[in-house]
N, C-alpha and C positions, 0 to 999 in steps of 0.2 A: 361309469356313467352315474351322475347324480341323480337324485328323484326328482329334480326340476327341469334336466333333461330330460328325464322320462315322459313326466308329465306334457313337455313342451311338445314333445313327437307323437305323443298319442294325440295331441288336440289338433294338431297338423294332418295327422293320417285320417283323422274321422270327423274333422270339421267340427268337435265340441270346444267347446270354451276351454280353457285353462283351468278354472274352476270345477266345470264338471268333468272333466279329465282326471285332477285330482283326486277328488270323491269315489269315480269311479274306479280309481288306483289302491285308492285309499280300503277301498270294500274290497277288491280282489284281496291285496295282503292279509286284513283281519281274516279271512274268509282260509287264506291258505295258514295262518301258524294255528287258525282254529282245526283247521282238519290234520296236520302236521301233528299237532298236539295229542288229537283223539284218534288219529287212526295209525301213526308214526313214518306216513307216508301220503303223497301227494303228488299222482301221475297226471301229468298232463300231455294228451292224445297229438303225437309228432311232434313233440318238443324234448320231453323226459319225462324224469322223476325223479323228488325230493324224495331223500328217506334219511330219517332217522341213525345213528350209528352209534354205538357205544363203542366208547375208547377204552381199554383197561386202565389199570393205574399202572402208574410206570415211575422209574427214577427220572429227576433230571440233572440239570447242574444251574445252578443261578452264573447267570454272565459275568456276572460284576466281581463275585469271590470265587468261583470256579468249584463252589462246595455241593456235593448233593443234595438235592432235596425228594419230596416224594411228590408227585402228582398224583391227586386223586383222579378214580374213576370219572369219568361224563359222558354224556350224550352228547353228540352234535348232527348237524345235517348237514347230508352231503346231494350234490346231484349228481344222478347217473344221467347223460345225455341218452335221447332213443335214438332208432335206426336211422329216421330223415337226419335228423341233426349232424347228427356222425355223416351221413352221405353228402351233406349239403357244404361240410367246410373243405 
């Protein structure tokens, strides 16, 4: 789904404009990699939760020459689906 799909279906479901659908899309995101960032996690009540994850650092192999290389450490985020979510598919 693209963000202007997104946006399209939230102004469809709630009767705001395209515009303020956006905004209003636009302030949830900020809002969740602000919390994401400062709390390393962001549950959201019967849907999930984002969290944080640290990968180690690991070998790989480049595709192209088939030669090792190293990957470093990083964070990523991952979601954990909650209990509705799980029941509901």
């Amino acid at each position: 789904m693209t963000k202007a799909e997104l946006i399209a279906g939230i102004a469809k479901d709630t009767g705001l404009t395209k515009a303020d659908s956006e905004r209003a899309l636009n302030s949830f995101l900020a809002f969740a990699k602000s919390t994401i960032k400062k709390d390393g996690r962001l549950p959201l009540a019967g849907f999930g939760t984002f969290v944080v994850v640290k990968r180690k650092a690991r070998t790989g192999r480049n595709p192209q020459t088939g030669t090792p290389i190293q990957i470093k450490a990083s964070k990523v985020v991952r979601f954990r689906p909650g209990k509705e979510l799980k029941e509901s598919l």
